[in-house]
C-alpha positions in Angstrom: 27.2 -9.9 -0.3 24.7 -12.2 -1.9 21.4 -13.2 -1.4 18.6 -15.5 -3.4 15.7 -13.7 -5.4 13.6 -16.4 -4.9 13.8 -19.2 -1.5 11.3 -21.3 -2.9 13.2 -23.6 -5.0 15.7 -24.1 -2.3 13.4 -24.8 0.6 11.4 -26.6 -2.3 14.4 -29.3 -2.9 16.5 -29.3 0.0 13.5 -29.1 2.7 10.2 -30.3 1.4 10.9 -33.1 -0.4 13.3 -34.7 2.0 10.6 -37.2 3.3 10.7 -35.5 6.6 8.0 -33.9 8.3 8.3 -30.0 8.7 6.0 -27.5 10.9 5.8 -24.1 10.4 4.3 -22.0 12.5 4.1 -18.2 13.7 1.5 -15.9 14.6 2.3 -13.6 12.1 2.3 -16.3 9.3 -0.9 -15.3 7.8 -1.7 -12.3 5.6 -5.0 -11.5 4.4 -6.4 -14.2 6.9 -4.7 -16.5 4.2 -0.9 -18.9 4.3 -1.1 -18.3 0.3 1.5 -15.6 0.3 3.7 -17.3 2.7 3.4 -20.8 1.0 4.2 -19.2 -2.5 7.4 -17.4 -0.5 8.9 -20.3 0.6 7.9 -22.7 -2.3 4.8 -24.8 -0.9 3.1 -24.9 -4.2 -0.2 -27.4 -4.8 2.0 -30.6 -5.5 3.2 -30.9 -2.3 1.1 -32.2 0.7 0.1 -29.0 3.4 -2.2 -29.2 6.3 -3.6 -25.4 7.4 -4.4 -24.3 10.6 -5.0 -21.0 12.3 -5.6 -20.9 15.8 -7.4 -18.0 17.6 -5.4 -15.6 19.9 -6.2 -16.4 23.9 -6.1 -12.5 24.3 -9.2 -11.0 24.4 -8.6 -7.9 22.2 -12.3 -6.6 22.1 -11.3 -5.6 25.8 -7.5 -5.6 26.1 -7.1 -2.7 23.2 -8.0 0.1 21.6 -6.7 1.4 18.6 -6.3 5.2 17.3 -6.4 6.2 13.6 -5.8 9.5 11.8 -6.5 10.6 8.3 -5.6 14.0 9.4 -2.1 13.9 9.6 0.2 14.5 6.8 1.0 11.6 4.3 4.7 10.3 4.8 5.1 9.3 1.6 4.6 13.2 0.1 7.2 14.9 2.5 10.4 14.8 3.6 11.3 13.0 6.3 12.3 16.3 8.3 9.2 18.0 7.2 7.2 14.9 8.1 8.7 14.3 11.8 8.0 18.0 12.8 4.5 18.2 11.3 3.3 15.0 13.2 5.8 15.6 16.5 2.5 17.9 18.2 0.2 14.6 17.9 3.1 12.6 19.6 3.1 14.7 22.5 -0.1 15.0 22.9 -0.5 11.1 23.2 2.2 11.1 25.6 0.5 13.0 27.6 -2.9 11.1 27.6 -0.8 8.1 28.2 -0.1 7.0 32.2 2.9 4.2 30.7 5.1 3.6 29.4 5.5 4.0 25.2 7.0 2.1 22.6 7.3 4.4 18.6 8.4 2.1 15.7 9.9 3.9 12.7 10.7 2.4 9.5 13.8 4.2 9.0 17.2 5.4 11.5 16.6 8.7 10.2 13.4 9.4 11.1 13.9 7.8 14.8 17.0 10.1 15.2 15.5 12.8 14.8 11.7 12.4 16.6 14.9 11.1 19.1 16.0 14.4 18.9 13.0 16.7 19.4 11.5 14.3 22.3 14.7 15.1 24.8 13.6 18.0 25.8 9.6 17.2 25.8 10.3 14.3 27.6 12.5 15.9 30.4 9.7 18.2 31.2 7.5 15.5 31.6 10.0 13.7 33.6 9.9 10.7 31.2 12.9 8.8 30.5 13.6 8.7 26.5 15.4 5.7 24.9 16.6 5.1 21.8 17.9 1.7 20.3 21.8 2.0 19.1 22.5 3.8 22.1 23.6 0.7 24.2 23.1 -3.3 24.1 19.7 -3.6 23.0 18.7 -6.1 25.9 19.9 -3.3 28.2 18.1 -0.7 26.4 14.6 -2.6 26.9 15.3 -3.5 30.3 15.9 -0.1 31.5 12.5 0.8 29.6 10.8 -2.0 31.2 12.4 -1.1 34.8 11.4 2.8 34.4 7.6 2.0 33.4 6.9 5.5 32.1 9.6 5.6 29.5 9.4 6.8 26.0 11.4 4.4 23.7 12.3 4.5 19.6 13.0 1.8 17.7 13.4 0.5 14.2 13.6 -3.2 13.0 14.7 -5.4 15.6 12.0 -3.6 17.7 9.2 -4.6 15.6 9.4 -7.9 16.6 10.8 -10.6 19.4 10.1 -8.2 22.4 8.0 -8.6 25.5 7.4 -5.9 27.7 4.2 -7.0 30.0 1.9 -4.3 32.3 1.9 -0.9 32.4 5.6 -0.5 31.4 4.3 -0.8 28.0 1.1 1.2 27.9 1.3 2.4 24.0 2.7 1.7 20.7 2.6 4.4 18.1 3.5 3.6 14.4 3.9 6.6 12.9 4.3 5.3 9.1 3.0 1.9 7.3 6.1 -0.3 7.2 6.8 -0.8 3.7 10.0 -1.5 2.7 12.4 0.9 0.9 12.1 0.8 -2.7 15.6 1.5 -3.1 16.8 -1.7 -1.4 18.7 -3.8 -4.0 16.8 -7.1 -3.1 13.8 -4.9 -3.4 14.6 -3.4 -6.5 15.8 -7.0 -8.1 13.1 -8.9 -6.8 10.8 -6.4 -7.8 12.1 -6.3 -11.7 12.0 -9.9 -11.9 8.1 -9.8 -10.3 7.5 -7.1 -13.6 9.1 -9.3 -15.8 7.0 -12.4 -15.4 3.9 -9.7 -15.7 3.7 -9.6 -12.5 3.0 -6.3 -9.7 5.2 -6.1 -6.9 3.8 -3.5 -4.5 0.4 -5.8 -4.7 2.0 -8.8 -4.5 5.0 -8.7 -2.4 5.1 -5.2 -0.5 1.6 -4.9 0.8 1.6 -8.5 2.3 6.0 -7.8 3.7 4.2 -4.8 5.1 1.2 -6.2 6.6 3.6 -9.1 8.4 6.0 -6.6 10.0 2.2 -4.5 10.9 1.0 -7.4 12.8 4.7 -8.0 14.4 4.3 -4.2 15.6 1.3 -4.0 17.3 1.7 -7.5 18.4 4.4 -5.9 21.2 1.4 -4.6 23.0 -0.7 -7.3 24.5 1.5 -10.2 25.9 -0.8 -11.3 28.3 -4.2 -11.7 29.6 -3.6 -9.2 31.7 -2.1 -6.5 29.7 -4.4 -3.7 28.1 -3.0 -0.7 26.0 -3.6 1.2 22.7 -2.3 1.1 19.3 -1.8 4.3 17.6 -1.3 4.3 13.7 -0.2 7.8 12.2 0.0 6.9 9.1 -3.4 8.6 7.3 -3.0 6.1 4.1 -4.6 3.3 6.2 -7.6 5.4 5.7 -7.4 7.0 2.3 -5.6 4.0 0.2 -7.4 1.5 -1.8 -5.2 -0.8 0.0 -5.7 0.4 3.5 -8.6 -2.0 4.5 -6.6 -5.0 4.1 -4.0 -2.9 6.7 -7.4 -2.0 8.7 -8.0 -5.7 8.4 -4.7 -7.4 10.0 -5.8 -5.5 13.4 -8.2 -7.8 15.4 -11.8 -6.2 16.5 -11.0 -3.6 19.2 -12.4 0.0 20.0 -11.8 2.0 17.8 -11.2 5.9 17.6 -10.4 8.1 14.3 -9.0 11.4 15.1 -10.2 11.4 18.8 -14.0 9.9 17.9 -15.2 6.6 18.3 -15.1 5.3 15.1 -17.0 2.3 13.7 -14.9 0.7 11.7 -17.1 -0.9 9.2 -18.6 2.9 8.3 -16.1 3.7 5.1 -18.9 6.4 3.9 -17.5 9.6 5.2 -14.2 9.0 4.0 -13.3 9.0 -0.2 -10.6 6.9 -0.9 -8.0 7.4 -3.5 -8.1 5.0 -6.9 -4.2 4.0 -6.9 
């Protein structure tokens, strides 16, 4: 299989400059509350004519969510995924029992969803909570039944992240246990990444942080999907708090109330916490 380093040049010539108008538009399009790392991706460079716009959300987040940090919790990145899983699996439960709903967890890798899978059967069974997985079944059945059940507990990767709308109380929670960064050892990755380093450039800064921050917004975005809907957004992962990089993370998340390890939190106080020089 084959696939292009760079999509810019061929959007560039066989899109762009065709004469014919085109309109993008997403609500995860942005990163950094800016379309420059989107219009460098897909070849919208200076020369060519671009009209911006960003359009606020209708939801009121301020009221619909809250969202729940840790810097407590182990760091995925230094541990083993089995090691990892088990050490942040008491924190899981604990928010599944604070949580009257239902309860979407997105993992970045089958692995890791297999086996929280795994360890949740027979924590959920006791709390009489129906526990789904994706692969196990048609995926539109899957988040049916999760939407039908209202209390269930469901694990997902990828496809999960984005494209699915689960409205009321049936989706109560969505816990993202670790940043989604894409795996290094992915041969676009790698290749794309070597070319990047070869032009001087730094891929992590300029290509994995804002991938990340896009599939981010895409995961909590399966929370609120209407006026209506309220809910809270859990993020596990303690390098949102500890990074250099984990404001602009901290940043993608609109205004909401906010909690770090149980407290209410003020988001703009970054004194009590040192953050590592990367």
């Amino acid at each position: 299989k084959r696939a292009p380093l760079e999509i810019g040049p061929i959007l560039k010539n066989q899109l762009f400059k065709t004469g014919r108008p085109v309109l993008m538009t997403s609500a995860t399009i942005t990163t950094d509350n800016t379309f420059n790392y989107f219009k460098d991706r897909v070849g919208l460079i200076d020369s060519l004519s671009c009209h911006e716009l960003q359009i606020a959300s209708p939801f009121h987040y301020e009221i619909q969510m809250k969202l729940e940090l840790h810097d407590r919790l182990p760091d995925p990145s230094g541990l083993q995924t089995d090691t990892w899983i088990k050490a942040i699996l008491p924190n899981i439960l604990e928010q599944l029992d604070r949580t009257d709903g239902g309860i979407l967890i997105l993992f970045t890798s089958v692995h890791a969803m297999r086996l929280c899978h795994t360890l949740l059967i027979p924590a959920c069974r006791e709390r009489h909570r129906r526990l789904l997985i994706q692969g196990k079944g048609a995926i539109g059945r899957v988040i049916n039944d999760f939407r039908a059940s209202k209390n269930a507990v469901l694990l997902g990767v990828d496809s999960l992240w984005q494209g699915i709308d689960v409205q009321g109380n049936a989706l109560a929670r969505v816990i993202i246990p670790r940043l989604p960064f894409e795996s290094p050892n992915d041969p676009l990755t790698l290749a794309r990444s070597k070319n990047l380093q070869e032009l001087g450039g730094n891929y992590f800064m300029q290509v994995s942080i804002p991938r990340a921050l896009v599939k981010l917004k895409q995961g909590w975005g399966r929370l609120i999907r209407s006026t209506e809907d309220e809910g809270t957004i859990s993020i596990m992962d303690p390098r949102l708090l500890t990074k250099t990089f984990g404001h602009r993370f901290l940043n993608c998340i609109p205004w909401c109330e906010t909690f770090l390890n149980g407290r209410p939190w003020n988001r703009n106080d970054n004194s009590s916490r040192p953050f590592e020089i990367e």
